[in-house]
C-alpha positions in Angstrom: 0.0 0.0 0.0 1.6 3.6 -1.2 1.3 6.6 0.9 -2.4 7.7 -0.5 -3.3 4.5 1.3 -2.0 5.4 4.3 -3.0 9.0 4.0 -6.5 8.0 2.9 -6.7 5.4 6.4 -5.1 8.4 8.5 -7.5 10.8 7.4 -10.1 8.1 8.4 -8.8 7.7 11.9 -8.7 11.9 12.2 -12.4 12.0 11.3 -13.4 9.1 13.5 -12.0 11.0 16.8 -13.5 14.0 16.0 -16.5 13.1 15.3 -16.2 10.9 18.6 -15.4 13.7 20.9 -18.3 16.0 19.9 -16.8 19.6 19.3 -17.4 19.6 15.6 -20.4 18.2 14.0 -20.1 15.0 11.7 -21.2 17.4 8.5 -18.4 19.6 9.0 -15.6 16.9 9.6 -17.1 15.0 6.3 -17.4 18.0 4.6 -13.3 18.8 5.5 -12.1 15.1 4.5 -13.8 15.6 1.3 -11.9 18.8 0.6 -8.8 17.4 2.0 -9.0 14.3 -0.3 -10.0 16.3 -3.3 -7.3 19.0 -3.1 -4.8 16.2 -2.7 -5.7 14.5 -5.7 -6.4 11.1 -4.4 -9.7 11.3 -5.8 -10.8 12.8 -9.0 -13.9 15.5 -9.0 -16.4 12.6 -10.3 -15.8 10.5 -7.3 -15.5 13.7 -4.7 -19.2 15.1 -5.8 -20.5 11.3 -6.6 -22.0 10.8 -2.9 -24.1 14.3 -4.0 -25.8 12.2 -7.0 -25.9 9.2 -5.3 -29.6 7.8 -5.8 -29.7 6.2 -2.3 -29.4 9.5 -1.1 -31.8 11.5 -3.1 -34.1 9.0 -2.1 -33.5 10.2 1.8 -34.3 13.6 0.3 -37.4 12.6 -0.7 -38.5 10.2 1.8 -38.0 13.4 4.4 -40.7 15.4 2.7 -43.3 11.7 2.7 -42.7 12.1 6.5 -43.6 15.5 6.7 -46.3 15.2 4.6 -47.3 12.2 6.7 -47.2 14.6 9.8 -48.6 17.7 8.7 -51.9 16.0 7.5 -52.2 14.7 10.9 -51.3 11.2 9.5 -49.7 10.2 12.8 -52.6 11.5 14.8 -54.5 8.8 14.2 -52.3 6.8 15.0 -52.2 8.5 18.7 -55.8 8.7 18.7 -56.8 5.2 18.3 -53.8 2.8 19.1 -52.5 4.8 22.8 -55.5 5.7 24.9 -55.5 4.2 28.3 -53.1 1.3 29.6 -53.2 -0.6 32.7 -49.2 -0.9 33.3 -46.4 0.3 32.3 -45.4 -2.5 29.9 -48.9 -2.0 28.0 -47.7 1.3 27.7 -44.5 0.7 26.0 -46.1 -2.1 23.8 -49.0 0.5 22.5 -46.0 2.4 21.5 -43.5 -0.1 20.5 -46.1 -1.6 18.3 -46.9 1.4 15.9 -43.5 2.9 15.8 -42.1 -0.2 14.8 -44.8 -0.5 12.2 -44.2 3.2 11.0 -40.2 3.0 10.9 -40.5 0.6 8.2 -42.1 2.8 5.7 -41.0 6.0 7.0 -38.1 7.6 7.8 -37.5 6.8 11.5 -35.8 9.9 12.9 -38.8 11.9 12.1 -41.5 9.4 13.3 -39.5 10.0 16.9 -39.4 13.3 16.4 -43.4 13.8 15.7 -44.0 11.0 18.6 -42.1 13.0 21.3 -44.7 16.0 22.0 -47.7 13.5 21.9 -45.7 10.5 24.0 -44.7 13.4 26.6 -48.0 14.9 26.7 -49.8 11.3 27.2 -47.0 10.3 29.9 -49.0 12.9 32.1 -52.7 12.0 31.5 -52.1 8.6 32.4 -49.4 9.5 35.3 -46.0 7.6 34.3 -43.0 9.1 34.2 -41.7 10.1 30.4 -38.3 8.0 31.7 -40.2 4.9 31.4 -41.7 5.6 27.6 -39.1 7.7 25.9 -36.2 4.9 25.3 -38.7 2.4 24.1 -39.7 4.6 21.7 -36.5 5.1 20.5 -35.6 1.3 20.4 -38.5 0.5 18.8 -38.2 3.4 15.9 -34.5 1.5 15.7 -35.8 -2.0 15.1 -38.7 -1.2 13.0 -36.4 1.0 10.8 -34.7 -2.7 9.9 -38.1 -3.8 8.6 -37.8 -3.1 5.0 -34.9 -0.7 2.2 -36.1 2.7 3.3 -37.0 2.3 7.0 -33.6 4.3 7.9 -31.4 6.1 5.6 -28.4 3.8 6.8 -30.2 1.1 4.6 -30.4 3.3 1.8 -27.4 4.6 1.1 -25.6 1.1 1.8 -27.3 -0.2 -0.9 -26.8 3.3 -3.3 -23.0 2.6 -2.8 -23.2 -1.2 -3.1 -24.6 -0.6 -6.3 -21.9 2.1 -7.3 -19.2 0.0 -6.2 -20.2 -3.3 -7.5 -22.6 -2.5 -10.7 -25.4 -4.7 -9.4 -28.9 -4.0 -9.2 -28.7 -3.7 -5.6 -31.6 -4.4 -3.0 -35.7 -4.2 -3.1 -37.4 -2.8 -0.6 -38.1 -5.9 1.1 -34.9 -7.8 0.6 -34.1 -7.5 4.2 -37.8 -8.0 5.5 -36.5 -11.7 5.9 -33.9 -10.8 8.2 -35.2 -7.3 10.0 -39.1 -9.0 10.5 -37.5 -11.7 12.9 -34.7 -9.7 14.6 -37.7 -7.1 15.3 -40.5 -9.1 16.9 -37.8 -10.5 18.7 -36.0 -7.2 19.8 -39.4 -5.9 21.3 -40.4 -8.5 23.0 -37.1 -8.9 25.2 -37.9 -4.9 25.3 -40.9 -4.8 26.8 -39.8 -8.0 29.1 -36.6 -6.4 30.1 -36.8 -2.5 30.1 -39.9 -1.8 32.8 -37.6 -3.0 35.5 -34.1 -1.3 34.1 -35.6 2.2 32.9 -35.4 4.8 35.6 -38.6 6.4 37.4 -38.4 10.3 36.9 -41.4 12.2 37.4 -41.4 15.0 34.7 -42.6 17.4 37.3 -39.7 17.3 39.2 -37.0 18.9 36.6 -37.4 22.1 37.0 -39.4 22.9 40.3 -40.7 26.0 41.4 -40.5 29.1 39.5 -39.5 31.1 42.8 -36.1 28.3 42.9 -34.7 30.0 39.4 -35.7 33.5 39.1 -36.0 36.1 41.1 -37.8 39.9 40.9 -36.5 43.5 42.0 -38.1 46.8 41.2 -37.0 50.1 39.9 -37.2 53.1 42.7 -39.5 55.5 41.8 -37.8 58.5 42.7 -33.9 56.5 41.5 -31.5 57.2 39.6 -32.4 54.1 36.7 -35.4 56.0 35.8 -35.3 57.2 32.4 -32.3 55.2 31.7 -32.0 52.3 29.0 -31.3 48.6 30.1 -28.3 48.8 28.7 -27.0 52.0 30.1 -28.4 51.1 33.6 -25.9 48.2 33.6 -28.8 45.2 33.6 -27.4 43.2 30.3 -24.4 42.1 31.1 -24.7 41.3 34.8 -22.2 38.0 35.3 -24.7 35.8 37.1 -28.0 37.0 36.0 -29.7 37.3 32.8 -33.2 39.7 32.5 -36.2 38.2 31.5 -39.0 40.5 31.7 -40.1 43.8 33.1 -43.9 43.9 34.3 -45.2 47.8 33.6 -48.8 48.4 34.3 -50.2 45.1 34.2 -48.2 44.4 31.2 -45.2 42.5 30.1 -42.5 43.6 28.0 -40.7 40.0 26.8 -37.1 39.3 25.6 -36.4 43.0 26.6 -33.8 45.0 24.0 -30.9 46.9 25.4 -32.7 50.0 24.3 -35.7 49.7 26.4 -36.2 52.7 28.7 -36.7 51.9 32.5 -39.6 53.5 34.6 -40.5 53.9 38.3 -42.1 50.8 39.5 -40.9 48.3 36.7 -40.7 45.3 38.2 -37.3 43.3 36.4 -37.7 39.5 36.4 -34.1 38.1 36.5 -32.9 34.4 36.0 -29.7 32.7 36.9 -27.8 32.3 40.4 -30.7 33.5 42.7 -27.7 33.5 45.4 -27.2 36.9 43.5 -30.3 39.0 44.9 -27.5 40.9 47.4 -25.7 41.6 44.2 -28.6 42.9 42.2 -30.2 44.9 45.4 -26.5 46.7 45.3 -27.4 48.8 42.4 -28.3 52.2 43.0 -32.0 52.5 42.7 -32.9 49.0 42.3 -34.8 48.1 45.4 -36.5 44.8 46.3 -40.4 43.9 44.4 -43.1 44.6 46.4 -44.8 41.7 45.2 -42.9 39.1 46.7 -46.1 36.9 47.5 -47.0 36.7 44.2 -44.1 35.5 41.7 -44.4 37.6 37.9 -44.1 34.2 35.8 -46.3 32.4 37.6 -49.5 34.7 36.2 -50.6 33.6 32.5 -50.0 36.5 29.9 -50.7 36.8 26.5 -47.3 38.7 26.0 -45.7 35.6 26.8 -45.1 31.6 26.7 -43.0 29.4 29.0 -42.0 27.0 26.6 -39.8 23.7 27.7 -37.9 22.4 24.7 -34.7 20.4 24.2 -31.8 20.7 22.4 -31.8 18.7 19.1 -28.8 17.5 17.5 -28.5 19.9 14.7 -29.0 23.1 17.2 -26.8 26.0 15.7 -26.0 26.8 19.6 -24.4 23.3 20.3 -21.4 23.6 22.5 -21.8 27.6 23.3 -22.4 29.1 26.3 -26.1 30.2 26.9 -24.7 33.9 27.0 -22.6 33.5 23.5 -25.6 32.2 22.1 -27.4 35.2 22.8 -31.0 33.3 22.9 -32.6 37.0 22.5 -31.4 38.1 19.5 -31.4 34.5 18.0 -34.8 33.6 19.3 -36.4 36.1 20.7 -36.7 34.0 24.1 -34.6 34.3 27.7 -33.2 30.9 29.3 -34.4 30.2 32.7 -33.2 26.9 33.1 -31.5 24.2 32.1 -32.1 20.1 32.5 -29.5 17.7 32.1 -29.4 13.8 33.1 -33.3 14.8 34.6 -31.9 17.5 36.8 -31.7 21.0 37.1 -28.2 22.8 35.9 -27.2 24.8 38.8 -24.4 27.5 39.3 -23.8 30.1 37.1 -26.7 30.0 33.8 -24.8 32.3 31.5 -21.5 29.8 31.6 -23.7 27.1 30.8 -22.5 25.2 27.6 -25.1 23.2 26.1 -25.0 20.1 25.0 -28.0 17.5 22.6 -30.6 16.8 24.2 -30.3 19.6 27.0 -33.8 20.8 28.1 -34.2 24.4 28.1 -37.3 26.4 30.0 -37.7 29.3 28.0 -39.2 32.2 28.3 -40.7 33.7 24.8 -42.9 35.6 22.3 -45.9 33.5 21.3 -44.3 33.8 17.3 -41.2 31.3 19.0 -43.5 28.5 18.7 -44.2 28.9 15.5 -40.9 30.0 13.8 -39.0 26.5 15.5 -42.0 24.4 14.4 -40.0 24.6 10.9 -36.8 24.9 12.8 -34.2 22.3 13.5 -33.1 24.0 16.2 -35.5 22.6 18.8 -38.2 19.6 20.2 -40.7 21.2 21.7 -41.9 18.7 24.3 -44.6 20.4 26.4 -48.0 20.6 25.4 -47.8 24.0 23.3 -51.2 24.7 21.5 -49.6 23.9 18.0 -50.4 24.4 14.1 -53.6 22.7 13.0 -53.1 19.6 11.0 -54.6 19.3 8.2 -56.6 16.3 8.5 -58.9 16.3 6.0 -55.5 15.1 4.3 -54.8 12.5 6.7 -56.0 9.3 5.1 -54.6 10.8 1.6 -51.4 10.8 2.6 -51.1 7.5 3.8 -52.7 6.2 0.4 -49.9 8.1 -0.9 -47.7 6.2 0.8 -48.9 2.7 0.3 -49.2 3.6 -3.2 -45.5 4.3 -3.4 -44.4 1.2 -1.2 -46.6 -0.8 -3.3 -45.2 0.6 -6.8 -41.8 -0.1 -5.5 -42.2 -3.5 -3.7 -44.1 -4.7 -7.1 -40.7 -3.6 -9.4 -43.2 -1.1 -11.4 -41.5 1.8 -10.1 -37.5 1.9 -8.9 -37.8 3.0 -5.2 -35.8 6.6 -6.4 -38.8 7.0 -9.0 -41.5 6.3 -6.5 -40.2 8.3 -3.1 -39.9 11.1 -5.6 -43.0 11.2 -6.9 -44.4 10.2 -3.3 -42.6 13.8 -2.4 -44.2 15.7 -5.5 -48.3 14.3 -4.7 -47.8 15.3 -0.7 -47.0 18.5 -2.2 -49.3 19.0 -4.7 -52.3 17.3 -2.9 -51.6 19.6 -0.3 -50.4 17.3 2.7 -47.7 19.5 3.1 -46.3 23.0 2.1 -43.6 23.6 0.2 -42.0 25.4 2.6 -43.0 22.3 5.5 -41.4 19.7 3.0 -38.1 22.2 2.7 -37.6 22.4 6.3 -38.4 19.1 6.4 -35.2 17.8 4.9 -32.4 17.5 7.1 -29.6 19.3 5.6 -26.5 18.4 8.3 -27.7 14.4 7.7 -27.4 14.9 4.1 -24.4 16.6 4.0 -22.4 13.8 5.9 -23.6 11.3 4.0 -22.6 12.9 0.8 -19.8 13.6 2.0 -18.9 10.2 3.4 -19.0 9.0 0.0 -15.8 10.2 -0.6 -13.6 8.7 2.2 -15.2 5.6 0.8 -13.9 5.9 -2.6 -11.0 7.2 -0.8 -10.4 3.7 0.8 -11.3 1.9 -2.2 -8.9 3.7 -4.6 -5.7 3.4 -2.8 -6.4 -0.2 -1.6 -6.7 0.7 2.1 -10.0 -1.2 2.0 -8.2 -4.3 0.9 -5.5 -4.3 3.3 -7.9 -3.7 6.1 -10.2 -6.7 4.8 -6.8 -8.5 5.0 -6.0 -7.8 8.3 -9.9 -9.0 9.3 -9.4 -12.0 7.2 -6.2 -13.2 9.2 -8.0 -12.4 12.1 -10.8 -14.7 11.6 -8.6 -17.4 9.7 -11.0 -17.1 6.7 -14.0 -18.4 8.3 -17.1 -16.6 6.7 -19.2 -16.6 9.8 -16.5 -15.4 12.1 -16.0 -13.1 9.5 -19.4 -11.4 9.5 -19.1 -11.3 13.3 -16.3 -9.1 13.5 -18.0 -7.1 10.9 -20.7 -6.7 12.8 -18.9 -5.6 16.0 -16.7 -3.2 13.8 -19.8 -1.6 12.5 -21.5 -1.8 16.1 -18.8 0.1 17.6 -18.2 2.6 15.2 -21.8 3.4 15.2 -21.4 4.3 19.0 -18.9 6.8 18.6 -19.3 8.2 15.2 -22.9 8.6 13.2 -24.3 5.0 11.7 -24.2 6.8 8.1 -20.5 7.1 8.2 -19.7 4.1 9.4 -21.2 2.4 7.1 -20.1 3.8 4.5 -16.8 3.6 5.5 -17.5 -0.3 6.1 -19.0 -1.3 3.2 -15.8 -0.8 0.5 -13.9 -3.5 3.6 -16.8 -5.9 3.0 -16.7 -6.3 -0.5 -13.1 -6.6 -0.2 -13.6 -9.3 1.9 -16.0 -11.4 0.7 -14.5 -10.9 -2.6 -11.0 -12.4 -1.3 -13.5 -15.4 0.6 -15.4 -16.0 -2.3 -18.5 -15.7 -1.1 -22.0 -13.6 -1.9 -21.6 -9.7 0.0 -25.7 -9.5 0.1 -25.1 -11.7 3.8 -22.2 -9.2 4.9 -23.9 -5.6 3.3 -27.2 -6.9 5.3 -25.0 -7.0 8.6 -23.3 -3.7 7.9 -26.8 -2.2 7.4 -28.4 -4.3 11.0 -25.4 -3.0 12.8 -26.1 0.5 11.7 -28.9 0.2 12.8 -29.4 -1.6 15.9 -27.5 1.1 18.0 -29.0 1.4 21.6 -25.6 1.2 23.7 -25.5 5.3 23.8 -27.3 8.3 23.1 -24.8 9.4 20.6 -24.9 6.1 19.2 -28.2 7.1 16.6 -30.2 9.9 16.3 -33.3 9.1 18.5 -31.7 8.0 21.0 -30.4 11.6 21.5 -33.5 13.2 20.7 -35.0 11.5 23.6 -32.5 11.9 26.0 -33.4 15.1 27.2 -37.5 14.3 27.4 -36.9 11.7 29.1 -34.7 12.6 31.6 -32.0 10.7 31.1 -28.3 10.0 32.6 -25.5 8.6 30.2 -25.5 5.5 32.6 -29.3 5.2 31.6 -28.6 4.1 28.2 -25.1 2.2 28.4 -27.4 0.0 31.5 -29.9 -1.3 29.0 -28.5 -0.9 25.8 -25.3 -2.6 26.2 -27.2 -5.6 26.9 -29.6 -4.7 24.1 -26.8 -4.5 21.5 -25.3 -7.7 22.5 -28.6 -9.6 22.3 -29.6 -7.8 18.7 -26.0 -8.9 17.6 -26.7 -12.6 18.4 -30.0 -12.9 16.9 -29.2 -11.3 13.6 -25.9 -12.9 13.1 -27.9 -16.4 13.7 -30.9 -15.3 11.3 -28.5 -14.7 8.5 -26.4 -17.7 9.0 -29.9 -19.2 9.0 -31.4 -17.9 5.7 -27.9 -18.0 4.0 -27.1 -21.1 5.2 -23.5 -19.8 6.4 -21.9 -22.3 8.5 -21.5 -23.0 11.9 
C-alpha cells in the first residue's frame, strides 16, 4: 500500500475522533475530508461530488418530505388517537407504543417518526401519570428496530445499498430484501424490550425537573424617585450582569418579553431576573434597584398573553451546540430568555450564563408566542410540552397514507424503482396539499445529508488506494478465513463505530472492507452488506450512538448510565440474533 493508502486510512482515523469527541459536528468533519482528499488528488472530481448524485441519497431527500407530509396532514394522529389511549401498566404502555412505531419506521423515515411522537408521547405520559423516563427509550428502540423492517425504513439502509450498487454494478436491493432478516430480529427485539426495560428504565417524574418558579428566578423593582429612571437597560448596567440574565419587566399590568438593550426603565418596573438566585444581594446593590413589592405573588407564575414558557430540548443539529447560553445570545437569535436548564433529569445549577449546552439539554424558556411557530420549521429545537400547536390538516390524513402505500406498493411490485417512486411520493404530498412547500423544505435534514454525501468520498478514498483491501486482510487473518467469524467481527466493527461516530458514516466507510472481503473469501456480499446495514442500525448502547436515542434523551430525563445499563445488553442480544438469522437464511456455517 503507497502513501495515498495510508493518508487516505489516517484521514479516516482523524475524522473518527472527532466526530467521537463531539466539538465539531459530523457534516463539518465530512465536509473537510472531502476537501482534503480532493485538493490532494487522491480522488478525481467525479468520485468527490458522486456521494451528492448518489440515488440512495436523493431517495432520503425525498422520503423526508413523505414524512412530513405524513405529519402535517395529521397522519400520525390517528395513529395517537386510536392505538394509545389508556393502559393498565407500564409494559402495556411501552407495547402501544413499540407496536406502531415499529410498524411506521418501516415505511418512514424513523428519525422523524421520533421526532413527531415525542410532543404527543410526553404529553400522554402525564394524563395517564408515568413518568416520560419509562416511555421515551422504548420509543427510540423501537423506531430503531422497525427501521430494519424493509430498504427505506432508515437512511443507513439506503445509502448502503446506493454505494453497493456504485461499487459493485449490481442492481442492488428491493425494498423488502431485508424484511427476511429485519421482521425476525424485530419481533424479537421488542419482545425482550418490553420484558426487560420496565424494570431497568429509571422512574423520573417529569414534574420534578425544574421545580418551582420562585427556585430559578428572582424579581427586584425600579425606585420610583432613583437614579435608573429614564435610563435604558443597557445603560443602567442590567445586560451584562455576570450571574444574572433579565427576563421581563412587568409595567402596568403588562409584560414587556425578551427586553432589547434599548428599552427605557420606569419607576415601578418590576425586572424579572434568571440565573444564580444567590445573587439577589448583588442585584439589590445597584443604586435604585430596590426589592419587588410583590414578593407573594411570583411575575411568571401569572398567565399572559405577552408571553409563553415554553420547555424544549436541544436537538442535535442546534446551531447553539457547545456555546455558552450567553454567546448564544438566545434573545437576539430567538427572541426567548433561558431560565433553566435540564440535564441527566436534573436541574443545571451555578452560574446560567456559563452554561455550555449540550443534545438533548432541556431548556425552560421564556418567549414571544411567534417562538412556537418560527422552531415548528426549525431544527433547532423539540418542543416537548403541550404547546397549543399548528392545525393539521386532517382532511389530508387518510390521503397521505394512500400516498404512501401507493409508493411502497409501486416499489415493492418492481413497477416503479424505489428513487422514482419516493420522488413522486414527495411531488403528490405536495401537490395534494399534505404539506407545504415550505414544510417539505424544512423538512429535509440538511447536516444528515451533508455527511452522508460527503462520506462518499472517504469511501472511494479507501477503495482507490487499496486501504480497503489491506484492512479486509487484516480482518481475514483475524478470523482465519472463516465466513461466519468473519461477518461477526464485521458486525462488532460496525456496532462500535456506530457508538462513537454517526451510523451513516460508518457504514459507509464499512462497506468498501466488505466487499473486499468477501471478494477475497469467495463468497456472496448480500449476507455481509445486510450485517453492515443491521449493525447501523441496531445502536441502543449510547445516546450518541443514533439519532433518536439523542433526541429522547433530554425528554426523558435521562443520565449517560441510563442508556449504556440497558443498551449494552440490548446490543449484545440484537447482535446474536441477527448474526444467527443470516447464517440461517444463508445457510452460512456454523
Amino acid at each position: 500500500m503507497d502513501w495515498q493508502g495510508w493518508f487516505s486510512l489516517g484521514l479516516a482515523a482523524t475524522a473518527l475522533i472527532l466526530m467521537s469527541v463531539g466539538r465539531f459536528g459530523p457534516h463539518l468533519v465530512m465536509m473537510g475530508v472531502l476537501v482534503v482528499l480532493s485538493a490532494s488528488g487522491i480522488i478525481d472530481a467525479s468520485q468527490t461530488l458522486a456521494g451528492f448524485s448518489n440515488s440512495g441519497l436523493i431517495t432520503v431527500v425525498a422520503l423526508f418530505v413523505v414524512a412530513a407530509g405524513i405529519h402535517h396532514s395529521g397522519g400520525v394522529d390517528l395513529v395517537v388517537k386510536h392505538l394509545l389511549r389508556s393502559p393498565g401498566t407500564i409494559r402495556s404502555a411501552q407495547a402501544r407504543i413499540a407496536l406502531p412505531v415499529s410498524l411506521l419506521s418501516g415505511f418512514l423515515n424513523n428519525t422523524p417518526v421520533v421526532a413527531t411522537m415525542i410532543p404527543a408521547i410526553h404529553a400522554w405520559s402525564r394524563k395517564i401519570g408515568i413518568a416520560p423516563s419509562k416511555l421515551m427509550i422504548p420509543l427510540s428502540y423501537s423506531a430503531i428496530l422497525g427501521g430494519t423492517l424493509t430498504l427505506i425504513g432508515t437512511s443507513t439502509n439506503l445509502i448502503v445499498n446506493g454505494l453497493y450498487k456504485d461499487l459493485t454494478g449490481d442492481e442492488g436491493f428491493s425494498i423488502f430484501s431485508i424484511t427476511a432478516v429485519g421482521l425476525p430480529v424485530a419481533v424479537i427485539g421488542l419482545a425482550a424490550m418490553l420484558l426487560v426495560l420496565p424494570r431497568f428504565l429509571p422512574d423520573r417524574k417529569d414534574q420534578q425537573k425544574f421545580g418551582s418558579m420562585r427556585e430559578f428566578t428572582l424579581e427586584v423593582a425600579v425606585a420610583f424617585d432613583g437614579p435608573l429612571v429614564g435610563k435604558s437597560v443597557g445603560e443602567a448596567g442590567l445586560r451584562e450582569l455576570e450571574r444574572l440574565y433579565l427576563v421581563e419587566i412587568e409595567r402596568d399590568g403588562s409584560v414587556v418579553t425578551a427586553v432589547p438593550s434599548e428599552e427605557r426603565l420606569r419607576g415601578g418596573d418590576r425586572l424579572v431576573f434568571a440565573g444564580d438566585t444567590q445573587a439577589i444581594s448583588d442585584l439589590l446593590r445597584i443604586n435604585g434597584i430596590v426589592p419587588s413589592v410583590h414578593d407573594d405573588e411570583p411575575s411568571l407564575a401569572k398567565d399572559r398573553a405577552e408571553r409563553r414558557l415554553v420547555e424544549a430540548a436541544l436537538s442535535p443539529q442546534s446551531d447553539v451546540l457547545g456555546m455558552t447560553i450567553r454567546d448564544a445570545r438566545f434573545r437576539d437569535r430567538y427572541g426567548a430568555v433561558v431560565l433553566a436548564v435540564a440535564r441527566g433529569g436534573e436541574r443545571v445549577s451555578g452560574n446560567l450564563g456559563n452554561i455550555r449546552l449540550k443534545p438533548g439539554d432541556v431548556l425552560l424558556l421564556e418567549a414571544r408566542p411567534a417562538f412556537v411557530s418560527r422552531q415548528r420549521y426549525n431544527k433547532d429545537f423539540l418542543l416537548i410540552n403541550d404547546l397549543e400547536t399548528e392545525t393539521p390538516r386532517h382532511d389530508r390524513a387518510w390521503l397521505s397514507w394512500a400516498i404512501l402505500v401507493v409508493l411502497v406498493g409501486a416499489a415493492a411490485c418492481g413497477v416503479l424503482s424505489m428513487l422514482n417512486a419516493s420522488l413522486i411520493g414527495a411531488a403528490l404530498m405536495m401537490i395534494s396539499g399534505c404539506c407545504s412547500v415550505t414544510q417539505a423544505q424544512k423538512s429535509v435534514d440538511v447536516p444528515v445529508i451533508l455527511t452522508i454525501a460527503a462520506s462518499f468520498a472517504l469511501g472511494a478514498a479507501l477503495e482507490e488506494t487499496g486501504a480497503a483491501a489491506w484492512l479486509a486482510q487484516n480482518i481475514l487473518q483475524l478470523s482465519s478465513g472463516h465466513p461466519l467469524l468473519t461477518m461477526i467481527l464485521i458486525y462488532i466493527a460496525v456496532s462500535v463505530l456506530t457508538e462513537v461516530i454517526t451510523n451513516n458514516a460508518a457504514a459507509v466507510l464499512i462497506i468498501p472492507v466488505v466487499l473486499s472481503m468477501t471478494s477475497s473469501l469467495g463468497v456472496a456480499p448480500e449476507p455481509f452488506v445486510i450485517a453492515v446495514m443491521m449493525a447501523a442500525s441496531a445502536s441502543f448502547a449510547t445516546p450518541l450512538g443514533y439519532q433518536t436515542n439523542m433526541m429522547v434523551f433530554g425528554p426523558g430525563g435521562y443520565r449517560f448510565t441510563d442508556f449504556v445499563k440497558v443498551g449494552l445488553p440490548m446490543n449484545l442480544f440484537i447482535g446474536l440474533v441477527t448474526v444467527a438469522v443470516i447464517a440461517v437464511l444463508y445457510d452460512i456455517a456454523w
